[in-house]
C-alpha positions, 0 to 999 in steps of 0.5 A: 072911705069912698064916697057913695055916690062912686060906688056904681063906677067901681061896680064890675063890668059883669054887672051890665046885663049880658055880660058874663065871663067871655065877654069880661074876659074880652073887655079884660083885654082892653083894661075894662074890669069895672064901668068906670074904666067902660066910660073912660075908654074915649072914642078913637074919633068919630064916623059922620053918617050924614042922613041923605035922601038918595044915593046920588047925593052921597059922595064917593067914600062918604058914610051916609044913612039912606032908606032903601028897597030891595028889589031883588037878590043875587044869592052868592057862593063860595067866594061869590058874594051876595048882591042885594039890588035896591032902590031909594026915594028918587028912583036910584039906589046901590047893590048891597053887598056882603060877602060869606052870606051864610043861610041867606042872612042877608035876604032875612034883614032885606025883605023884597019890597020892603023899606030899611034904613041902611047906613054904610060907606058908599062906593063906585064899581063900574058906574054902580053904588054899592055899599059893603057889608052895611054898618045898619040895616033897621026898620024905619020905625027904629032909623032914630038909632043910627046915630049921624056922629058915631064914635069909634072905639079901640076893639080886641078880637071877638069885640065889635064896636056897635056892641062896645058902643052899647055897653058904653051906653049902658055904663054911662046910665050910671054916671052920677053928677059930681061936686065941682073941683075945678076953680070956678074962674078957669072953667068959666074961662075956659067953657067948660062943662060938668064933668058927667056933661063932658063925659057924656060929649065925648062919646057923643063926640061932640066938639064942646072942650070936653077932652081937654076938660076931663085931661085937666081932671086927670092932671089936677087929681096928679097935682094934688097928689104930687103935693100932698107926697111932697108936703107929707116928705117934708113933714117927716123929719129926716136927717142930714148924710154928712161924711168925709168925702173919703169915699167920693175921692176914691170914687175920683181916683178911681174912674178912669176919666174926670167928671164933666162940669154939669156933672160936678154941678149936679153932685153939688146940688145933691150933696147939700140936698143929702146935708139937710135935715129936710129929706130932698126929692130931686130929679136928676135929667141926663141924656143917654150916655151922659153918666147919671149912674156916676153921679147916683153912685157919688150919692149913695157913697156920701150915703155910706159914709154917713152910716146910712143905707141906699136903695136903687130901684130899676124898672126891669131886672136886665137893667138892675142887673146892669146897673149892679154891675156897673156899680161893682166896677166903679167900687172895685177896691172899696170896702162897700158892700152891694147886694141885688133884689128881684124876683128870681132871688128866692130860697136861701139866696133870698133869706141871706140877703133880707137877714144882711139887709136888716142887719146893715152888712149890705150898704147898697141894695139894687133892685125892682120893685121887690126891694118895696115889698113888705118882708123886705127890712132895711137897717138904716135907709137913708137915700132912694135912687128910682131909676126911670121913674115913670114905670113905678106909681105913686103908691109904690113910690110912697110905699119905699120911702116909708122903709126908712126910720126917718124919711130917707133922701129921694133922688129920681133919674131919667135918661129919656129928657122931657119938657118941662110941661112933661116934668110938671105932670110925672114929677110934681114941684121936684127940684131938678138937676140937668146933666146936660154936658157929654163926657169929653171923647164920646163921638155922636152917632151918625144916623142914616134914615134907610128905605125898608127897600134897601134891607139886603144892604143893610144886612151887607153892612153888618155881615161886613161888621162881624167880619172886622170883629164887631157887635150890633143890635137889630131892634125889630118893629113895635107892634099895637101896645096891646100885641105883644106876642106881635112883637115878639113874633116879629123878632123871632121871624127876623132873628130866624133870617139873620141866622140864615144869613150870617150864620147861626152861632152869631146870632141871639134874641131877647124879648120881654116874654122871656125868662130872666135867666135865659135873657140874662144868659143871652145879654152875657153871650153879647156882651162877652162878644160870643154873639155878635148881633141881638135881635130884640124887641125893646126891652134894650130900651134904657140900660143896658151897656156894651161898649163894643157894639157900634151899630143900631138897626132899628126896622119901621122906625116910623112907628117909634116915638122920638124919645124912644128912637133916641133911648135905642140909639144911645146903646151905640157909641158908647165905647169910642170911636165911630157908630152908626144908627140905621132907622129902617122906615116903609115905603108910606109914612105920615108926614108927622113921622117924616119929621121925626126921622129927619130929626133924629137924623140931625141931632144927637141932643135929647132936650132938644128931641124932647122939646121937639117931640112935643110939638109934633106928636099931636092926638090924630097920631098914634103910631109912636106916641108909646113914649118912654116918658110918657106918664100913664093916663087916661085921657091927657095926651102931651098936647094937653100936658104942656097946655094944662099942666100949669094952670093944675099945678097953680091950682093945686096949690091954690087949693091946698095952701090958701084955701086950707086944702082938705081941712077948710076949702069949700072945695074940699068934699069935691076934691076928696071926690076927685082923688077918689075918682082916679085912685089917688086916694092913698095920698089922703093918708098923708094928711095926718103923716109927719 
């Protein structure tokens, strides 16, 4: 049960005086439904407002807090703004101007003759202060409220940051103090605060460590779970998969070409894992292309051979359906029986797979997330592959593994490459397997780094591609994380050009607001070579497979994570022979997304992208930090990650194997407290499982 003492972080933002409905549908948009979730919306980073006693000292562009008189007023109309002419202590002064004055508004806030304090960005025109719809205008008596650091929020359409910065304020009345649980000697090592006084500096911004506090808090919480899963697993009796090998060798006979050595490799390790009573939790790392499905297909065979059933979790339906049919070519000919969850399957269709599932007439079942769901009834489970691990929680992660009669076999596989430091934080203590070889004749892509300038010669260069017969995606730029219909505008508007262009029965679209079948539809049209260019947003992303396409166009590249960039120009060069990747960037970029570009440009090595990636993304810059590895947090950023990450994970088990953990640690109500803090508190009911 929660602690008491939480309960007021978990109250409903609704419960702060004067928000009602509208405005909690507004905070709803940013992921705010309760005060706890206000209080960890951090500031983006801080505007100073330096208090001065006259406009002559305030710097061009500098954001000051100055006492002022108006002096006289220049109403304005239509589009003529209004200008208020002011004057401070030393005789000079600024115009204030503010434009769609409607009812005189700002004749109302500035008095003739009257003193106010004004805080806003200064600007020069024509040898004349002005400051542009003043961020403050109050009386002296309450200048004590303009803060001189004010932090700055992510907002949503209708929200400003003075009334989100109000409500923050609020929540934060109700923060209560909280038990300790980080390790005395690390904190006093690293001069860190409490956790409500860390809080409380961050939206202060005040620089005191607190962010790099509060991520540890996040990765421990995700540490003490990780292990807790882990311990629970391997409590559970599971049971050894053995088998004759008949089924891999047909596999072997079968592939039109031979398993690279880090393949071999990794099939070994899986294999002796899947001989143990113990259940194994491995994380299989491959590069795009570097054939993770193979070697998870080897996998569930030995499953089959052993009587048992495997399940195998993808994170959309296109790549579900992608990965069944995948697997359907490389069993051709064997007498194993596959079958595909997701939410489309319904009515009879649905019926008949749940009663062959329970039955066991289905040995291998792909699917989403509605393979875990509470109706479905397995057989005889006993291996789980998770593809693309980061999009499924915990709780969803522990709810699959429990559908098992005994705890089945864990293998997790990631075609985005990440830092070990990355690893520790979405993983936990998994053992690992790295295919970190490619398959003998498959050619790296060339990738060229274009000016948005030169876009009509791009289109050229795929016009004359679908002349010769060929395929090509064009993935169109991301938009802010929470835009989605921005992104799926973008594409429509450049699918609409391209048709122009080239001919509108070439040309397809898929984006993620589309239903499955008609995207479904779209892909087969692509892959069949009936439509010779996809227009997409980037739910092309990991998965899907068309050997025949040899050209990846990628618009405002910059905005893209490397990982990212690296997963989308992995759908080329897939088939043989020369591809080609086209990273459209703007006229103006960060020198931070220069360096990503350049990088992309010459390697084709995802660990080595990956190791890079890290070093580069630093917290100042958002645009391309929407990593395809990327686990969900609050607060921790990948800077913190590879710094912290560690030193969780040594105190987690610190914590849990030589304090005695939540039966005998002095720590342990703090613990529970911190678990409870960030939802992780299922994990707590692993303690008596086994």
């Amino acid at each position: 049960m929660r602690p008491d003492l939480l309960n007021p972080l978990f109250a409903s933002v609704q419960s702060i005086d004067g928000v009602g409905p509208r405005l909690a549908k507004q905070l709803g948009k940013l992921g705010i439904e309760r005060l706890l979730d206000l209080v960890y919306h951090l500031p983006a980073y801080a505007v100073p407002r330096r208090r001065v006693a006259e406009i002559a000292d305030a710097a061009e562009g500098e954001t000051v807090t100055v006492a002022l008189t108006a002096q006289r007023v220049q109403q304005g109309s239509g589009r003529r703004p209004t200008r208020i002419m002011t004057t401070d202590s030393g005789g000079g002064g600024a115009a204030l101007v503010f434009f769609h004055d409607r009812g005189g508004y700002a004749a109302r806030q500035l008095p003739i003759g009257e003193a106010r304090i004004v805080s806003g960005k200064v600007e020069r025109y024509g040898g004349e202060a002005q400051i542009v719809h003043p961020d403050y205008i109050v009386a002296p008596s309450s200048g004590d409220d303009i803060p001189d650091r004010e932090p700055v929020y992510g907002l949503t359409e209708g929200l400003t940051n003075k009334r989100l910065r109000q409500l923050v304020r609020t929540a934060l009345e109700s923060v209560p103090d909280l038990p300790e649980w980080i390790e005395g000697s690390m904190r006093r090592r690293e001069g860190w605060a409490a956790w409500r006084q860390s809080l409380l500096d961050m939206h202060d911004c005040t620089d005191t460590g607190a962010r790099e506090r509060l991520a540890y808090d996040e990765l421990l919480a995700n540490q003490v779970t990780m292990l807790l899963i882990r311990e629970s697993s391997r409590r559970r009796r599971g049971r050894p998969l053995n088998g004759d090998g008949a089924l891999l060798e047909r596999l072997r006979s079968a592939l039109p070409y031979r398993f690279t050595g880090a393949q071999e490799r990794s099939i070994a390790e899986i294999l002796g894992d899947l001989g143990a009573e113990r259940p194994m939790l491995r994380l299989l790392q491959g590069d795009v292309g570097s054939g993770k499905t193979a070697v998870a297909l080897a996998a569930m065979l030995r499953a089959v051979e052993a009587g048992a059933q495997a399940a195998l979790l993808a994170p959309t339906e296109i790549l579900a359906r992608q990965h069944l049919a995948s697997l359907d070519e490389m069993l051709f000919g064997m007498n194993v029986r596959t079958a595909i969850l997701t939410g489309r399957e319904t009515g009879a269709a649905r019926s008949r797979t749940l009663a062959e599932l329970a039955s066991g007439a289905i040995d291998i079942l792909v699917g989403t997330h509605a393979i875990f769901q509470d109706a479905v009834t397995y057989h005889d489970l006993g291996l789980v592959i998770i593809d693309e691990q980061h999009r499924f929680g915990v709780n969803q992660r522990k709810m699959l593994t429990e559908k098992g009669r005994r705890a089945p076999h864990v293998l997790v596989m990631t075609a985005t490459p990440i830092p070990r430091s990355l690893t520790l934080t979405q993983f936990g203590e998994m053992d690992e397997s790295r295919i970190d070889e490619m398959p003998p004749g498959r050619e790296p892509v060339e990738t060229l780094v274009l000016s948005r300038e030169r876009l009509e010669e791009v289109v050229g260069s795929v016009s004359r591609l679908l002349e010769s017969g060929g395929r090509a995606y064009w993935v169109c730029p991301l938009v802010e994380e929470s835009e989605a219909e921005g992104d799926v505008a973008a594409a429509e508007t450049r699918a609409e050009i391209l048709k122009k262009a080239l001919g509108a029965e070439r040309v397809g679209l898929v984006h993620g607001r589309m239903k499955g079948e008609e995207k479904d539809r779209v892909m087969a049209a692509f892959a069949a070579g009936r439509l010779q260019v996809l227009v997409a947003t980037t739910v092309i992303e990991v998965g899907v497979n068309v050997p025949e396409a040899t050209l990846m166009v990628v618009e405002q590249a910059e905005r893209f994570g490397l990982a990212q960039l690296h997963q989308l120009r992995g759908r080329v060069g897939r088939g043989g022979g020369r591809s080609v990747c086209m990273l459209l960037r703007s006229a103006e970029i960060s020198e931070t997304a220069r360096e990503r570009l350049k990088l992309m440009r010459s390697t084709n090595d995802g660990f080595a992208i990956a190791d890079r990636d890290l070093e580069l993304r630093g917290g100042g810059e958002i645009l391309g930090t929407r990593q395809s590895g990327e686990a969900g947090y609050r607060v921790a950023r990948p800077e913190d990650t590879a710094r912290l990450a560690e030193p969780a994970r040594d105190d987690a088990r610190l914590f849990l194997e030589q304090e005695g953990g939540f039966e005998g640690s002095k720590r342990a109500d703090a613990m529970r407290t911190l678990l409870y803090l960030f939802e992780r508190d299922s994990a707590l009911g692993l303690l008596k499982a086994g």
